[in-house]
C-alpha positions as CSV (number, residue, x, y, z in Angstrom):
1,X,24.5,-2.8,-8.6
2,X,21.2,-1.5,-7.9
3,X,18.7,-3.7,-5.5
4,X,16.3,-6.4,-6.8
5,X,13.0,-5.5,-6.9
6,X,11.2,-7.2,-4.1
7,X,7.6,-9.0,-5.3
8,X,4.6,-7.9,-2.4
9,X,3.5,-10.2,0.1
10,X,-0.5,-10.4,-0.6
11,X,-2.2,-7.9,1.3
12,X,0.5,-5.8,1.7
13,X,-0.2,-3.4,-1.2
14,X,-3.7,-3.0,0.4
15,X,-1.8,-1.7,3.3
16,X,0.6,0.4,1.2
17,X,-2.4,1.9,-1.0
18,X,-4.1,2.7,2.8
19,X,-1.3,4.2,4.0
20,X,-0.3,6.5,1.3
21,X,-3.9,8.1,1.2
22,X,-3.5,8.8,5.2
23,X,-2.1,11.8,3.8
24,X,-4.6,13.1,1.7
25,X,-6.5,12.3,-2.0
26,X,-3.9,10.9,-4.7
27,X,-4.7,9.5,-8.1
28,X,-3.4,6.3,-9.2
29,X,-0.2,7.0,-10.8
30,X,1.0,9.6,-7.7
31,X,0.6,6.6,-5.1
32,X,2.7,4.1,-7.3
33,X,5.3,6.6,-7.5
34,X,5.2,7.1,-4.2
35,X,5.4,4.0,-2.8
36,X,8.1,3.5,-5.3
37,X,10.3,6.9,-4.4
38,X,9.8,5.8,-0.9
39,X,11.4,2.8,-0.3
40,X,13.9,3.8,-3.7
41,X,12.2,1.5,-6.0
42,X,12.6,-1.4,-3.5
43,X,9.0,-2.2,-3.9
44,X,8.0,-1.5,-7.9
45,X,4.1,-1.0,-8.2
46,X,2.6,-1.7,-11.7
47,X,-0.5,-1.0,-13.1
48,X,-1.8,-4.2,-13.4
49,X,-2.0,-4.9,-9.7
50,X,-2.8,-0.9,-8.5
51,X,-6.2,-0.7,-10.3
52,X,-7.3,-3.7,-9.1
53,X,-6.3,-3.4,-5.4
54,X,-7.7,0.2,-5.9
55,X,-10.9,-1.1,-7.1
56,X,-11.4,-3.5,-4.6
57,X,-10.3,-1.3,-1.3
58,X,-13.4,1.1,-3.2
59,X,-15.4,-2.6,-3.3
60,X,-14.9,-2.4,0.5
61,X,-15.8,1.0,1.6
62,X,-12.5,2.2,2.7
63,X,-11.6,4.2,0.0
64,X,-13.6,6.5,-2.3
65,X,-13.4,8.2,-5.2
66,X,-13.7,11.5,-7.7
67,X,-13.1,12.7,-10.6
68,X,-10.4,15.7,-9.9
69,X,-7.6,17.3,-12.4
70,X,-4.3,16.4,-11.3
71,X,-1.4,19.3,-11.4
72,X,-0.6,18.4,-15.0
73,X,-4.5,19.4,-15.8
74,X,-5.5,15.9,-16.6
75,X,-8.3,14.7,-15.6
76,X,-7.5,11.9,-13.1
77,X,-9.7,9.7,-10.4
78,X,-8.5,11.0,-6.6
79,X,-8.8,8.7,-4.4
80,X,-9.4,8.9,-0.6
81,X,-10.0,7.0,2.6
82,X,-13.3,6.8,4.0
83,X,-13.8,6.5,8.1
84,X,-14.1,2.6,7.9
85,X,-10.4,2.8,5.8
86,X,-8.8,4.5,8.5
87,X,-10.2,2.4,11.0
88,X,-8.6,-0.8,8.7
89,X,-5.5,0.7,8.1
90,X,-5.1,1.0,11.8
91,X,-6.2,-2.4,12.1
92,X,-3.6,-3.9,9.2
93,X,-0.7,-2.0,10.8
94,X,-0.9,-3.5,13.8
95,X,-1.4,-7.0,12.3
96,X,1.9,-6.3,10.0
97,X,3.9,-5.3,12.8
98,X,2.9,-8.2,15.0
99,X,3.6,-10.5,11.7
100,X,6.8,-8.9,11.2
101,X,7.9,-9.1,15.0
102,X,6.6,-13.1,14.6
103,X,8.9,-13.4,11.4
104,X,12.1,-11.8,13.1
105,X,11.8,-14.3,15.9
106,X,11.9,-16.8,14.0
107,X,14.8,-15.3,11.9
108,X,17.0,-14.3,14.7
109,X,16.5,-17.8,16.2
110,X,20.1,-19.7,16.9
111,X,17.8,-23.0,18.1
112,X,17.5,-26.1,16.0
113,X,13.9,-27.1,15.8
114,X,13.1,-30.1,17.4
């Protein structure tokens, strides 16, 4: 039986969206599937909540984008991080893996709270 998709904390596809453009200009649909391929369809990224997180990371300054053709000669918007974005991205990983540490405390925990 294959895994249950898993809904996305809020923020975290911010981080995701950061993360896959660390490694160079995508368009929309290549950082869904990638983030999708990645953790093998774990984390299912739709449309309706990519364009929007897409626009406001562009809101922010720490993405930008162009008009490019993607490899099946479409034209497709490419986006790409910006100086600030990397700086933030750097930023939101630590703060993800000091929440996650903070979580797995509390989930490894054989104390009853008082």
């Amino acid at each position: 039986m294959p895994p249950q998709p898993i809904d996305l904390i809020q923020g975290t596809l911010d981080l995701l969206v950061l993360q896959t453009l660390s490694w160079g200009p995508a368009h929309g649909y290549a950082i869904a599937r990638w983030v999708e391929r990645l953790t093998g369809d774990m984390l299912q990224v739709g449309e309706g909540s990519l364009y929007p997180a897409l626009h406001r990371l562009e809101e922010r300054e720490w993405i930008e984008a162009e008009w490019r053709l993607s490899e099946n000669n479409r034209r497709a918007k490419f986006y790409q991080l910006t100086p600030l974005g990397r700086r933030q991205l750097r930023h939101e990983t630590k703060t993800w893996g000091l929440l996650v540490e903070a979580v797995g405390k509390v989930l490894k925990t054989r104390e009853q709270p008082t």
